[in-house]
Residue, then its C-alpha position, 0 to 999 in steps of 0.5 A: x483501544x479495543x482492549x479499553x473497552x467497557x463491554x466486549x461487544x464494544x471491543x468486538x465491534x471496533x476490531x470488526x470495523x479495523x478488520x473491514x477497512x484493511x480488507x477493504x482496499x483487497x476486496x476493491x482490487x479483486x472486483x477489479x482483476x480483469x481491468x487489471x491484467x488487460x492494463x498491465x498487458x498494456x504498459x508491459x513495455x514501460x515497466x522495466x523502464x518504470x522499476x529501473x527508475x524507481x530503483x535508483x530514485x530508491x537509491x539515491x533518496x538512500x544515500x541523501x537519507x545517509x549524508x544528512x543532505x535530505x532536506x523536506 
């Protein structure tokens, strides 16, 4: 799309525009940080339990995907 453009300016600008919004959701957690590390000190507990069961919802919507029994 920005390589469609009719000047470069117009092309500069839309790939300035696409650059800010993927930085955007970095520089929100970065303002963030330290409420982020104080709530991950919370549920340090919870995690593994939380990634054990994400792993096997991960391998069983695999294996449905794989079976063709994976139904919307």
């Amino acid at each position: 799309m920005a390589g469609s453009r009719e000047t470069i300016w117009e092309g500069i600008a839309l790939l300035g525009i696409y650059s800010l919004g993927l930085a955007m959701p970095f520089i929100i957690m970065s303002l963030f940080i330290n409420f982020l590390i104080v709530f991950m000190k919370k549920v340090a507990k919870v995690i593994k339990y939380v990634n054990f069961g994400s792993g096997v919802l991960l391998i069983l919507v695999g294996l449905f995907l794989l079976t063709g029994q994976f139904i919307f």
